[in-house]
Each structure stands twice: as structure tokens, then as C-alpha cells.
C-alpha positions as CSV (number, residue, x, y, z in Angstrom):
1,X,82.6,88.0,130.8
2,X,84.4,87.5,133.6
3,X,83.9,83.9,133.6
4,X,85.7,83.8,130.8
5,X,88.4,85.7,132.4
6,X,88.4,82.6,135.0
7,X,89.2,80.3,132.3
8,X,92.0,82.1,130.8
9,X,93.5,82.2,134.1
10,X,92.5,79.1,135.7
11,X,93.7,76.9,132.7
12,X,97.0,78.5,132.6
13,X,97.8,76.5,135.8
14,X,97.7,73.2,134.0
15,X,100.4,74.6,132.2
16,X,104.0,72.5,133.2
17,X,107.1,74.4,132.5
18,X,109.6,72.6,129.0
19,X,112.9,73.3,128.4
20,X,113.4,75.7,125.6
21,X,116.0,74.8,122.5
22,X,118.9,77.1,122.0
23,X,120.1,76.1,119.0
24,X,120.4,78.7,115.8
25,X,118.8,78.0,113.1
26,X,120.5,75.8,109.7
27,X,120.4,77.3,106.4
28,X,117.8,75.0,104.6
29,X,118.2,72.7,102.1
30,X,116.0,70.3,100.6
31,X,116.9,66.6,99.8
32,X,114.8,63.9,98.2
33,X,114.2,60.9,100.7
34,X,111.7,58.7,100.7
35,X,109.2,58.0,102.0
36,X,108.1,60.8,104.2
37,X,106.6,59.7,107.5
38,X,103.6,61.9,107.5
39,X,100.8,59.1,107.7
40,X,102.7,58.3,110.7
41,X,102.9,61.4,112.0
42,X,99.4,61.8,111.4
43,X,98.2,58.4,113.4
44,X,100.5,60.0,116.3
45,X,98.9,62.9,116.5
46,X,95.1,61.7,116.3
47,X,96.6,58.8,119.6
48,X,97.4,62.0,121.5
49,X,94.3,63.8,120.5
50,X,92.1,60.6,121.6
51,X,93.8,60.1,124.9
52,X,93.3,64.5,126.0
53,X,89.8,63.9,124.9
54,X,89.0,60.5,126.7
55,X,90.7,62.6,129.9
56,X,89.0,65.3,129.1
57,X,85.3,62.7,129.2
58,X,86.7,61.0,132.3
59,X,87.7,63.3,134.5
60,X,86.4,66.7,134.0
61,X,82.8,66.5,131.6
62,X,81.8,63.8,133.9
63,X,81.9,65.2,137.1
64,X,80.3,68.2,135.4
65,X,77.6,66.4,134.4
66,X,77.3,64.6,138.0
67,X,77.6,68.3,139.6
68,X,74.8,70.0,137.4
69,X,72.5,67.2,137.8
70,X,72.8,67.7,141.4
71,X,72.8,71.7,141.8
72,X,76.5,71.7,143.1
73,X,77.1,74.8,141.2
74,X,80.7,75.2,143.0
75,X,81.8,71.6,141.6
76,X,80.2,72.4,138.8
77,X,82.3,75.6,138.2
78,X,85.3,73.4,139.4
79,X,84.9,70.8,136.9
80,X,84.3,73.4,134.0
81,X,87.8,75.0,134.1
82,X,90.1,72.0,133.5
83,X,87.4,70.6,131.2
84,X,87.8,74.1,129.0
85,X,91.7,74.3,129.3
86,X,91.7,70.2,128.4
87,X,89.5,70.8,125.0
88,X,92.2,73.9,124.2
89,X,94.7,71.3,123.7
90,X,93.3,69.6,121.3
91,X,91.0,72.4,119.6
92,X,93.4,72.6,116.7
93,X,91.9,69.2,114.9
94,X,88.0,70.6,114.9
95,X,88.5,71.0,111.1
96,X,88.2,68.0,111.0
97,X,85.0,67.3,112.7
98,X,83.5,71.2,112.9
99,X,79.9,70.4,113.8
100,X,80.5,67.9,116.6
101,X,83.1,70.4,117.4
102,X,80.5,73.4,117.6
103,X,78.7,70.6,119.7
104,X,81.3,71.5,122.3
105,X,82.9,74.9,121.7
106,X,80.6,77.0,119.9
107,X,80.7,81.1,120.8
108,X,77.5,82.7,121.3
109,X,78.0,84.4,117.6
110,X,78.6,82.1,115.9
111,X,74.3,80.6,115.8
112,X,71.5,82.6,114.9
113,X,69.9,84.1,117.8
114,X,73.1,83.7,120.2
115,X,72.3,82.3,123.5
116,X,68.4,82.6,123.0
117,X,69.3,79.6,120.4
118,X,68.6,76.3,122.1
119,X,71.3,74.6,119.9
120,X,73.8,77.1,121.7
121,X,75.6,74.4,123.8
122,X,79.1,73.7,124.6
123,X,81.6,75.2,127.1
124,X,80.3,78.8,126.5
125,X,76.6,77.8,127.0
126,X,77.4,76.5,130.3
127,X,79.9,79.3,131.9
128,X,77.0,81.6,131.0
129,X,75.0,79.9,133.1
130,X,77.6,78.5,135.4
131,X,79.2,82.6,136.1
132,X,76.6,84.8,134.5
133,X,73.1,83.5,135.3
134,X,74.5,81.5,138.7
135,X,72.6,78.7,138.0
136,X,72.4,75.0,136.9
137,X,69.2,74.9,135.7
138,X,69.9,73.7,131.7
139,X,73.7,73.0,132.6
140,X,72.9,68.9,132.7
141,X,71.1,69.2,129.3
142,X,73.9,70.8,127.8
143,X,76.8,69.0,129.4
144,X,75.2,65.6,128.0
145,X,74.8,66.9,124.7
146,X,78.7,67.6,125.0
147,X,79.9,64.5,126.4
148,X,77.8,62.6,123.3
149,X,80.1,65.1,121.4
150,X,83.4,64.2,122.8
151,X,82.3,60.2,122.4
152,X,81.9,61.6,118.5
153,X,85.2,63.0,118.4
154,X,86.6,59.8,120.1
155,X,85.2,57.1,117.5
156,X,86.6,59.5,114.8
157,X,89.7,59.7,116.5
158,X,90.5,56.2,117.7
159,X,89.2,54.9,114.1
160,X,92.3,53.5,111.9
161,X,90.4,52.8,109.1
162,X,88.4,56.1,107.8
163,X,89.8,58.8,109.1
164,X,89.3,62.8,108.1
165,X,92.1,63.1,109.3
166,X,95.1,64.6,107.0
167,X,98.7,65.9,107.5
168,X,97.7,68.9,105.2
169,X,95.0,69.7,107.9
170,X,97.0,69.2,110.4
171,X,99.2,71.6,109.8
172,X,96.9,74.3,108.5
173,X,94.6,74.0,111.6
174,X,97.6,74.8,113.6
175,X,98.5,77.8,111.5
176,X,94.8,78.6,111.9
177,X,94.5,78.1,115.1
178,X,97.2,80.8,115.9
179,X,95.4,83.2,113.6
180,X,92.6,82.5,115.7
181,X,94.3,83.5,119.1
182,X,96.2,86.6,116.9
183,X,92.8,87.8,115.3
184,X,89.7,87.1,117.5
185,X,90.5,85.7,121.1
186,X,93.4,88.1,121.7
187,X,90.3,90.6,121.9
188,X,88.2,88.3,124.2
189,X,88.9,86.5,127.3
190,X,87.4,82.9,126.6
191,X,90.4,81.6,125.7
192,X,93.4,79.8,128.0
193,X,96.1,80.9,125.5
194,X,99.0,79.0,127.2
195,X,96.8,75.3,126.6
196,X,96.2,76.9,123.0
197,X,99.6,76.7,123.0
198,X,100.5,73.8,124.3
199,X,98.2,71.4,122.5
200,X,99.7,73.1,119.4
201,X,103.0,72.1,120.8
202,X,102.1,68.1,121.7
203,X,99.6,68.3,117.8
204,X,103.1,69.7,115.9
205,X,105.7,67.1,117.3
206,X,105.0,64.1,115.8
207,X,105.9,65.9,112.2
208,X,109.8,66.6,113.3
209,X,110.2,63.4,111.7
210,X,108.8,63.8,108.5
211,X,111.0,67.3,108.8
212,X,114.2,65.9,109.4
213,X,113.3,63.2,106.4
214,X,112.9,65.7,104.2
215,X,115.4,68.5,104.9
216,X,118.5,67.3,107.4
217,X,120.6,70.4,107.6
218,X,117.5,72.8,108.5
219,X,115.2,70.3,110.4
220,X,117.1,71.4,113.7
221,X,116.7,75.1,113.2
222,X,112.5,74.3,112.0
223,X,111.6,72.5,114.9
224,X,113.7,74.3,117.5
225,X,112.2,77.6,116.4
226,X,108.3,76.4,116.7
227,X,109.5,75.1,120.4
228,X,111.3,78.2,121.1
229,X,108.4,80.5,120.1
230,X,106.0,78.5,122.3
231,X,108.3,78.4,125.5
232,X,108.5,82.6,124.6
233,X,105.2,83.0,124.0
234,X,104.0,81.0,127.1
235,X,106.8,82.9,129.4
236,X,105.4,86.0,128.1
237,X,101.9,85.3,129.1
238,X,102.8,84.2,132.6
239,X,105.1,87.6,133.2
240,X,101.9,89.6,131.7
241,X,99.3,87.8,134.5
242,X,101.2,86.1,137.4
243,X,100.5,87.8,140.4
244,X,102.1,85.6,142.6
245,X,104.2,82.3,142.6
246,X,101.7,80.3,144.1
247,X,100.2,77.9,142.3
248,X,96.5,78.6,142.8
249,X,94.1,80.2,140.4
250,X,94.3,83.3,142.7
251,X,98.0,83.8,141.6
252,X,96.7,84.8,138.2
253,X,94.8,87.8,137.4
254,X,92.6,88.2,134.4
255,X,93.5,88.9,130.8
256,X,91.6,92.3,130.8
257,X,93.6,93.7,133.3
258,X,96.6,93.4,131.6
259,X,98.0,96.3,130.3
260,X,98.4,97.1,126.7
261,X,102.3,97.0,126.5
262,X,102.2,94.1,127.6
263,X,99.7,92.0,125.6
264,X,101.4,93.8,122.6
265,X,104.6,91.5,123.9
266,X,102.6,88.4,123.9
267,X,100.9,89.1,120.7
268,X,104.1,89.4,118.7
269,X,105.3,86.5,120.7
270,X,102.5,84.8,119.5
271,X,103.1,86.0,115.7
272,X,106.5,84.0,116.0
273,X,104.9,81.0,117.1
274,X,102.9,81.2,113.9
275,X,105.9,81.9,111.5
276,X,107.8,79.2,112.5
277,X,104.8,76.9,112.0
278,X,104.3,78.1,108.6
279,X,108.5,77.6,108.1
280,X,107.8,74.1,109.1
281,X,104.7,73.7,106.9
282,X,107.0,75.0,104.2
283,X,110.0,72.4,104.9
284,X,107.3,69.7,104.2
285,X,105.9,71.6,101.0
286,X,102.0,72.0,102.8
287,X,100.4,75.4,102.0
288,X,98.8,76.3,105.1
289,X,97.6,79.5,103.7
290,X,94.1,81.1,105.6
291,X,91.0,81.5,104.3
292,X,89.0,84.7,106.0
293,X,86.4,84.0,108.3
294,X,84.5,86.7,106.7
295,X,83.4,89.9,108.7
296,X,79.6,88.9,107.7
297,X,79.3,85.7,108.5
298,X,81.5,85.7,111.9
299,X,79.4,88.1,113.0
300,X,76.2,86.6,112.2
301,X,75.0,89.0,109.7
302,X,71.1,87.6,108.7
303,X,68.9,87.3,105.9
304,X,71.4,88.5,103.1
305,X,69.9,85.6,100.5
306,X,66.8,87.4,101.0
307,X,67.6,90.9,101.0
308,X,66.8,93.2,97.9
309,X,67.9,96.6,96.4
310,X,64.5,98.1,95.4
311,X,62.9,100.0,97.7
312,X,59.3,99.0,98.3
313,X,56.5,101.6,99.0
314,X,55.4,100.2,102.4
315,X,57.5,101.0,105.3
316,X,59.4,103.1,103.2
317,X,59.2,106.4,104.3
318,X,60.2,105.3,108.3
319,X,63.2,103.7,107.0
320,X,64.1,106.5,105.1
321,X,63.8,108.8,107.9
322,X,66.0,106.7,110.2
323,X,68.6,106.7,106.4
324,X,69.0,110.8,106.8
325,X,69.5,110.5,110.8
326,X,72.7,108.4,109.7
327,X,73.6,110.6,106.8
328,X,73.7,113.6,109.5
329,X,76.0,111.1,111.9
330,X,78.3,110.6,108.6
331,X,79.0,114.1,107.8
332,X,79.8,114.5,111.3
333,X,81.7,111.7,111.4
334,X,83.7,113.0,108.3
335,X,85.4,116.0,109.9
336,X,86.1,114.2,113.0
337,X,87.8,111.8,111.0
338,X,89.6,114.5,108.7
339,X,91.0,116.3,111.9
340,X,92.1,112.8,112.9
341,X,94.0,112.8,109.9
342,X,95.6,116.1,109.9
343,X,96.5,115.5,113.4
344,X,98.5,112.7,112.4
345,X,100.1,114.7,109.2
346,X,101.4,117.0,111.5
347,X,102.9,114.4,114.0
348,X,104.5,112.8,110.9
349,X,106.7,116.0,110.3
350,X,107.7,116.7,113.9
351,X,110.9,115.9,114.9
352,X,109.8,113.7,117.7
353,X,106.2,113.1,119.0
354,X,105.2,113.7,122.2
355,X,103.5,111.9,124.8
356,X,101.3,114.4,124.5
357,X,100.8,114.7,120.5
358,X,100.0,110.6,121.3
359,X,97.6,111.1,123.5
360,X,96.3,113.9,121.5
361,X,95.8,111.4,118.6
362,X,94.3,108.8,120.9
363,X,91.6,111.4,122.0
364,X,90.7,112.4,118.4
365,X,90.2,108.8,117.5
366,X,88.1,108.1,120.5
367,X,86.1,111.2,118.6
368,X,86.0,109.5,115.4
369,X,84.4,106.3,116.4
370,X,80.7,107.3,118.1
371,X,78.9,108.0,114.9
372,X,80.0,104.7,113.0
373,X,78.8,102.8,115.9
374,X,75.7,103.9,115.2
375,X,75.9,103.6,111.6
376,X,77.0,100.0,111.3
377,X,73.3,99.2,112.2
378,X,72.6,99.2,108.5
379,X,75.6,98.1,107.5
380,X,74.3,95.5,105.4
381,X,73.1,98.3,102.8
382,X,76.6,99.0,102.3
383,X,78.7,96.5,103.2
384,X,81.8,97.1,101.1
385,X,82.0,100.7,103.3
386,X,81.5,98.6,106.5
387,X,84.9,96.4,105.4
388,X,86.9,99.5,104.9
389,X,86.0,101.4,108.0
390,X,85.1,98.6,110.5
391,X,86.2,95.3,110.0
392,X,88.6,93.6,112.0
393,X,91.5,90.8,111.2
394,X,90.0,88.0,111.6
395,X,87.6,89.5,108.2
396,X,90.8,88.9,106.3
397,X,92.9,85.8,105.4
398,X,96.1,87.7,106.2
399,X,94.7,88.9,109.3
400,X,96.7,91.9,110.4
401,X,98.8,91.7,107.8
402,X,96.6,91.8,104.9
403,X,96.2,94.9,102.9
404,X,92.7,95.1,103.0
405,X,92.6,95.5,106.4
406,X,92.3,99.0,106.8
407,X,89.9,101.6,108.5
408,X,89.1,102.4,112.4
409,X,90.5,98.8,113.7
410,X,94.4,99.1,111.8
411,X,94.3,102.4,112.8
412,X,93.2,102.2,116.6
413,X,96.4,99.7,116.7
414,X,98.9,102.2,115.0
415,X,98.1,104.2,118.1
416,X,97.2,102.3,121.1
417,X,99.8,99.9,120.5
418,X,102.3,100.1,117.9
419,X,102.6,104.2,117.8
420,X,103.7,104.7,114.0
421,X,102.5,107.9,112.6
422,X,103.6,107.6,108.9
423,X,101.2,104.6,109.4
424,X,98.7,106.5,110.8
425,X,98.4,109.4,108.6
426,X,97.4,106.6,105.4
427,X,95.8,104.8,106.9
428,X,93.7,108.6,108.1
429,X,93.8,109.4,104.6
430,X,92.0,106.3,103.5
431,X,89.6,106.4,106.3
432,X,88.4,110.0,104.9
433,X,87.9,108.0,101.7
434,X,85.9,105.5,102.9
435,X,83.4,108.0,104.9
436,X,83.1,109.8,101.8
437,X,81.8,106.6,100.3
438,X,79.5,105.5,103.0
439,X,77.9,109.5,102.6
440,X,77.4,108.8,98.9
441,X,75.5,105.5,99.1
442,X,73.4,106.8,102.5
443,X,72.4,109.7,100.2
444,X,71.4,106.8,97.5
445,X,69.4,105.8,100.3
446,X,68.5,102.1,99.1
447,X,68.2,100.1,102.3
448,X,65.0,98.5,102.3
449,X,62.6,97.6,105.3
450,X,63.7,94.7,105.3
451,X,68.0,95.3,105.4
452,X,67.0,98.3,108.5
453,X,65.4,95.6,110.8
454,X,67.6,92.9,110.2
455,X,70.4,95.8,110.9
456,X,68.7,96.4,114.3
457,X,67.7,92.9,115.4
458,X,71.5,91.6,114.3
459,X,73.2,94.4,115.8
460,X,71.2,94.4,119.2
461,X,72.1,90.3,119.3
462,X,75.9,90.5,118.2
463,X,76.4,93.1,121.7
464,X,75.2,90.3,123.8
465,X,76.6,87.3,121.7
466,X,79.7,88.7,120.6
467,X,80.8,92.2,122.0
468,X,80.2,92.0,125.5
469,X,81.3,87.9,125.7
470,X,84.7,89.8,124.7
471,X,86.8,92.8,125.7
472,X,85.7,94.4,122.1
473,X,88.0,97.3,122.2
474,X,90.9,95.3,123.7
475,X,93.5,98.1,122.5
476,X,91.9,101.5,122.6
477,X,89.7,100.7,125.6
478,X,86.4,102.5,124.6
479,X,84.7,99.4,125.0
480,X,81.8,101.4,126.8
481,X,81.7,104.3,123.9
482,X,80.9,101.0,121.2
483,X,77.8,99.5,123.4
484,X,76.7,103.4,124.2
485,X,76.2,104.2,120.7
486,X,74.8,101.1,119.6
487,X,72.4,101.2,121.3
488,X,71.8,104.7,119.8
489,X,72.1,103.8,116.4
490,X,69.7,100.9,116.3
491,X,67.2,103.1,118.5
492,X,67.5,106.0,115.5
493,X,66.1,103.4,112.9
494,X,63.2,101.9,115.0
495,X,61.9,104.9,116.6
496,X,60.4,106.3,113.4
497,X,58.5,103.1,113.3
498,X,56.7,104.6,116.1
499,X,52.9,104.4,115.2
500,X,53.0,101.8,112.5
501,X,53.9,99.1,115.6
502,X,51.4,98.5,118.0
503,X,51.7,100.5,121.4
504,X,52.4,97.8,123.4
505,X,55.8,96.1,121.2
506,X,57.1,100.1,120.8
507,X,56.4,100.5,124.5
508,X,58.1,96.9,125.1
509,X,61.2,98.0,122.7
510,X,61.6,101.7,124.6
511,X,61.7,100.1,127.8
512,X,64.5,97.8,126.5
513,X,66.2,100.8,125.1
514,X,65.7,102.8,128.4
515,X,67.0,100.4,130.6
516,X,70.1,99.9,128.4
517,X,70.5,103.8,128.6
518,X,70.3,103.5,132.9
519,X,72.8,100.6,133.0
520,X,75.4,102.7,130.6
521,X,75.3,105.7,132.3
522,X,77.6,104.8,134.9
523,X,79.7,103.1,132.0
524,X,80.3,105.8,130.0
525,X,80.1,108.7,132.2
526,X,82.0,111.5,133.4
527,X,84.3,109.6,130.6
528,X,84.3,105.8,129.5
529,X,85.2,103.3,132.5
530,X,87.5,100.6,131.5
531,X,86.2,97.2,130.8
532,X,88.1,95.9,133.8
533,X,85.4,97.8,136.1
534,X,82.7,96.6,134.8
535,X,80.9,94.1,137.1
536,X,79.3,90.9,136.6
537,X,76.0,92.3,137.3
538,X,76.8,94.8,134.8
539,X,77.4,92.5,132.0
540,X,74.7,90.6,132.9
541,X,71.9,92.7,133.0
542,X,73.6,94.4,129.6
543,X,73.1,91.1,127.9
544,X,69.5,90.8,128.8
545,X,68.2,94.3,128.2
546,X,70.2,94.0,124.4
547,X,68.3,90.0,124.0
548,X,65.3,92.5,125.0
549,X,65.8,94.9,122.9
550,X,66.2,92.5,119.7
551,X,63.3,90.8,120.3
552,X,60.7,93.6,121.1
553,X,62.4,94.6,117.4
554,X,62.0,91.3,116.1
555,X,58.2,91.0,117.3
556,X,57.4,94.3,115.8
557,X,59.4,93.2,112.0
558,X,57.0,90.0,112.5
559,X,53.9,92.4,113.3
560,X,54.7,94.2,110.3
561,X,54.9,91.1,107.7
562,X,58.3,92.3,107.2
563,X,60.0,89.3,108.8
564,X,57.8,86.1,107.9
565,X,57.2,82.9,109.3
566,X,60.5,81.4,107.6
567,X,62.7,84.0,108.7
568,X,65.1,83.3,111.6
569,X,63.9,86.4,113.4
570,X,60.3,86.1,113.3
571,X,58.8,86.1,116.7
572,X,62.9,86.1,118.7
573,X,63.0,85.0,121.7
574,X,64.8,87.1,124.4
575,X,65.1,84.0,126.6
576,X,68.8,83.7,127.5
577,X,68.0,80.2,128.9
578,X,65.7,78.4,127.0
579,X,62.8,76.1,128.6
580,X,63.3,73.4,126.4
581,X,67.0,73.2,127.3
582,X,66.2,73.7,131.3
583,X,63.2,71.0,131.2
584,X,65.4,68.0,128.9
């Protein structure tokens, strides 16, 4: 949203200027010396930590809290955007304490119901509010549940004695944070990339020590290159949104205007600041190697301890129905993506390619996404076919570079952004593959009542929670095209449920849907507009219609005895600001 847009830019102001290190790189060799300081470097890091985040409580969540209280929404707003770039700096070390942590910085995906969930709170709770509701009216509530957070993170940090504090996670929460800014927030604009960056800098220093004890002759060419990367990577970002010299938050502009050459310069400057972390973790023997997020769990997929493969009799017919609309979409979606992939066979054995054989190749992938969108409602029932089609980096522990990631996402990169076409054509070929087995297990036809409405309810949440809190398509642009035909899809598998619901939740639910379908159109026709367009309002009244949506859904699973009293979705709330939060 484009609050979040505010804080990438804003914070990048806070951002002073280093000197970067020249010096080439030593070939490495490792000498025994003992001991190596990393308890110190450790104690050093968790000092500098405590003092960002006592600032951070001082100076920026306290006047928040004074400016909410009050109903200054301006000083409120001006409070929240050194507050947000002041927690980047320190972000890293949240492995450490992850639900205090959460407490603070939580996304909207990442709790069940989004922001209908009263235990939403942190820095994205209140810029939703803040930016996207223009109020204050639960911003107090929220900002004191934070600052009891950041008193948490300071007793942990500022205690000598028991600390969870380790030199192994430290390191590895740097690499992961990195991942993090390569894999998920490059494709959203919450995040001030340059205070990422330089908390990562100040978190990484206090270990050149332990470096040098360990390896002499390379310690000079480890550490200069995770400075250097930074100083690039930083430099790179300010040449890709500095509109002016001033320095005022109106000389920046936001992240999703910048164009796609661009960020695919800041990205791989980023990748370097990453590989030279990992050639420092390497130097002091630390395996800093990810583990995956997981596409299901980062995106809040529900109720799969409870789900079951045998079909039951009741309800079983209207989920079937909405099964063969989406074995229709499939087959569709098959020769769209087959003409995608002889497109790029024949680009492979040109002698050069075009500007216009690219574009060409960009238009028939904007052709093979629609019908997926609509699919992935029920992607639960076949989630192994969801991986290899849709899943993103961050799914992966490699991220980009991991083999499994593969499908629509790698190959919307290989043309947007990196323009290989020997690429492109395999990675085609395999996406043919993959559609042919999502068309065999839709002809099985084994999703259950139960998997279809937890597929419509999830997917109507994660657009407001997750999709439209980010610039979703951040390198192909078609942003509208995703929202447009989810809503389609997850209107395909309710509306044969027509009938069995009572009148007034399927009248409630088609409203929802109908509204959604008004606020598009402009979106998506005569062709998609570019996320940059979109207005506040827009996004806005996007987010409620899709919390709408999900609950009329919800209400109608819980009508049905398909969702019980134990499940998360029974009854849903679509209320974007909860009472109980406003009233504490």
C-alpha cells in the first residue's frame, strides 16, 4: 500500500553516507589461533542492538503512543516512519525472540484471519490504519502492546547472564535476513531496504575480529567485501529512487515506481551483499544455510491437520461442479502455456531476439497466467502442482537459486528481467509438465468440502493480507490480471453452493463479489493498469470487499457444519479494525 511505499522512502533518509573499502580481496587461508573472540563479538552486537531499540522506545514509539492517544494523526504518521526504519536496523536478531518480535513487526499474512485478527499488531497494524483507514481509533492500543514488546526485547538484550543470543544466529539471521529482502520484500514495499542494510552493516562488524583471529591473510578481503556490497547496494537504491538532492522525504519516490532495470541492479547488488556474508560466515566455519519459509505456511494456508482425501456424500456434488469448471480453466491453460513454450523454442534458435520476439514472449505469458489464478483456489487438493507452477523464492531455502523453484514465477523473471531464452524454453517445457499434472489430479477430483472452502476463504484473505499489502507481480506487472481472476476463481467454487446457503449469506457473498468486479474494472480494463496507478482508495476499498468476501464464505462454511466451532474460520469476521482493539 502506499503507506508502505512512505516507509521505504521516508526511512531511506536516516541513511548517512560511509566510505566504501577499495581493497582486493586476499587469497584465504586458515590458521589456528586461539581463542576466537566470538562471545565478544556477540555481547557487542546485542550493546548496539539494545541502544537502536531503547532510541527506537524513546524517541519515536513514544511519541507515537502520545500522538494516537491524542488523535494527532499527522504526528502520529510522523512518528511511525523513523520508528519503522529504526526497528529495520535491528530486525536481523528477531530469531532470537520471534514472538515478541511478531509483537512488533508482524505482516498481515503471517496470522490467521490477517488484519481482522485482533492479535495483528505491530508496525503494519498501525500504517493500515495510520495511511489506509485514516484514523487513530485502535492505533494507542496497538502502539502499547508494541512498546511492552520493545521493553521485552530490551531485558533480553541488556541481560548478560541468559542470553538466546548466539554468534551462529547471528550470522545466519543476517544471511536470512538478506534472503528475506531478495525473496519476499523485494516484491512488496514495506520495507526501508537501505536501514535493512545498514543494521546488517553495524550487527556484522563486531565479528571482523573474530575474522582476522582466525584467517589473517583473507580477513581484509572478507570484511572489505561485505562493506563494499553494502555501500553498492545502498548507492544503487538511492540512484533507482532519488528524485532530487534535497533531503526531504519528497526527494524520494516510491519503490513501485521504479522501473524494472533498475531494481534488477539493486537486486543483484543485494545478492552480493549476501555472498560476502556467507564468505565471512565461512571464514569463521558457521553454516548459515536457509531453511524455506514454506509456500504453505507463509501464505497462511488453513486447516491442513484437518483436511481429508475421501470425498464425503454431503456437499459433494457442488464441489464437484466447481472441480470441472477448473478442469475446463486447466485445459485452457495447457495450450496457452504450450504456445508459451514454443514461442520460446523458436526465440532460442534465432540468431538474435528481437525487441519484439520479447515482448512477444511477455504477451503470451501474460496469457498463461489467468486461469491458474483461478485455480490456485483449491490448491490445497494438489499442492505438490501448486509448488511447481506457482510458488515463489522465498518457498525455497535457496530462494532463486534453488532448483525447485520452477514454474510461472522463474519463468516471469527469465523474461521481465533477466531475458535468457535457453532458460525460458525449460523452464516452458516443464511448466507444460506440471499443467498436465494438475489436469490429471482435477480429473481425480478428490477435494473435499471441506479443502474448496478453506481454498476460497484463504485465498479471498491472502489478497487483502498479502497481495495487495505488496506489489505482487513486481516484475511482470499484471498485478491487476492476479486480483481479477481471483476473484473469479474463488466465485466459480462458491456459486454452485447457491441454494444449499441461505439467501441472505449467498446474497451477502455476491454483493462482495460484485463490488470486487466494479472496483477492478477500471484496473484491468482496456488492458491491466500498473500498480503504480492504483490509488489509495483503490486499495482500500479492494481490501474490504476481499475481508467481505471471505467472511460471507466463511459464514456460509459455518452454516453448513462444514467449518465448526473449533475451526479458525468459523463465523470470520470482515472487520478490518476490530472493536476490541479500538475500545482497549
Amino acid at each position: 500500500m502506499k503507506a508502505m511505499m512512505i516507509a521505504f522512502c521516508s526511512c531511506l533518509l536516516l541513511s548517512s553516507p560511509i566510505a566504501a573499502c577499495q581493497a582486493a580481496p586476499s587469497p584465504r587461508r586458515r590458521v589456528q589461533v586461539e581463542p576466537v573472540p566470538l562471545d565478544s563479538a556477540v555481547t557487542t552486537t546485542t550493546s548496539k542492538a539494545a541502544k537502536a531499540v531503547q532510541a527506537l522506545q524513546d524517541f519515536y514509539i513514544t511519541p507515537l503512543l502520545v500522538a494516537c492517544r491524542t488523535g494527532d494523526i499527522e504526528a502520529a504518521r510522523d512518528a511511525w516512519v523513523p520508528a519503522k526504519g529504526t526497528w529495520a536496523t535491528v530486525e536481523a536478531l528477531s530469531y532470537a525472540f520471534p514472538e515478541t518480535a511478531a509483537d512488533i513487526n508482524a505482516r498481515a499474512y503471517e496470522v490467521d484471519g490477517g488484519h481482522t485478527n485482533p492479535e495483528f499488531t505491530g508496525f503494519q497494524r498501525v500504517e493500515m490504519e495510520l495511511w489506509g483507514a485514516n484514523t487513530t481509533a485502535s492505533c494507542a492500543a496497538v502502539t502499547a502492546v508494541m512498546d511492552e514488546a520493545a521493553t521485552s526485547v530490551l531485558g533480553l538484550l541488556n541481560n548478560g547472564t541468559s542470553t538466546p543470543f548466539t554468534a551462529d544466529g547471528h550470522l545466519r539471521s543476517l544471511v536470512a535476513l538478506t534472503e528475506d529482502m531478495l525473496t519476499t520484500k523485494f516484491s512488496q514495499m514495506e520495507a526501508p531496504f537501505s536501514l535493512n542494510l545498514r543494521g546488517i552493516e553495524m550487527l556484522f562488524s563486531p565479528f571482523e575480529a573474530a575474522i582476522e583471529a582466525v584467517d589473517p591473510a583473507a580477513a581484509k578481503g572478507v570484511i572489505d567485501g561485505v562493506h563494499d556490497s553494502i555501500t553498492a547496494a545502498i548507492d544503487a537504491i538511492s540512484a533507482g529512487v532519488r528524485l532530487s538532492s534535497q533531503n526531504t522525504q519528497s526527494a524520494w519516490g516510491s519503490w513501485e515506481s521504479v522501473p524494472m532495470y533498475q531494481k534488477n541492479v539493486i537486486y543483484r547488488k543485494m545478492e552480493a551483499v549476501r555472498d560476502a556474508l556467507k564468505a565471512a560466515a565461512d571464514v569463521l566455519d558457521i553454516d548459515v544455510t536457509p531453511e524455506a519459509e514454506g509456500e504453505r505456511r507463509q501464505l497462511t494456508r488453513w486447516g491442513t491437520q484437518r483436511r481429508s482425501l475421501q470425498k464425503t456424500s454431503e456437499y459433494a456434488a457442488q464441489t464437484s461442479e466447481g472441480v470441472a469448471y477448473f478442469l475446463e480453466q486447466a485445459q485452457t491453460m495447457l495450450t496457452h502455456v504450450e504456445a508459451l513454450a514454443e514461442l520460446a523454442a523458436n526465440a532460442t534458435e534465432a540468431d538474435s531476439i528481437t525487441n519484439t520476439t520479447w515482448a512477444e514472449l511477455g504477451a503470451a505469458y501474460e496469457l498463461a497466467r489467468p486461469e491458474y489464478e483461478q485455480i490456485e483456489t483449491l490448491a490445497g487438493c494438489f499442492e505438490q502442482e501448486d509448488s511447481d507452477i506457482d510458488a515463489r523464492p522465498y518457498a525455497f531455502p535457496l530462494g532463486e537459486d534453488d532448483p525447485d523453484f520452477r514454474g510461472s514465477h522463474k519463468i516471469e523473471r527469465l523474461i521481465f528481467r533477466d531475458r535468457n531464452p535457453f532458460e525460458i524454453k525449460a523452464y516452458a517445457d516443464g511448466l507444460v509438465n506440471s499443467t498436465l499434472d494438475l489436469i490429471a489430479k482435477l480429473e481425480a477430483d478428490e477435494c473435499t468440502p471441506l479443502m474448496s472452502f478453506e481454498g476460497m476463504v484463504g485465498l479471498a484473505v491472502e489478497v487483502p493480507a498479502k497481495k495487495i499489502s505488496g506489489e505482487e507481480e513486481a516484475v511482470s506487472g499484471l498485478s491487476g490480471l492476479i486480483f481479477d481472476h481471483n476473484v473469479k476463481g474463488i466465485w466459480s467454487q462458491f456459486e454452485p453452493f447457491e441454494g444449499v446457503v441461505s439467501a441472505e449469506t449467498f446474497a451477502d457473498a455476491q454483493g462482495h463479489k460484485e463490488a470486487l468486479e466494479a472496483l477492478m474494472e477500471p484496473l484491468v480494463t482496456p488492458e491491466y493498469k500498473p500498480y503504480s496507478e492504483w490509488t489509495m482508495a483503490q486499495k482500500v476499498e479492494l481490501v474490504q470487499e476481499f475481508y467481505g468476501l471471505a467472511s460471507a464464505i466463511a459464514r456460509a462454511g459455518s452454516e453448513l457444519g462444514i467449518f465448526d466451532e473449533s475451526h479458525e474460520f468459523y463465523n470470520l469476521t470482515d472487520e478490518i479494525l476490530p472493536t476490541s482493539l479500538a475500545s482497549a
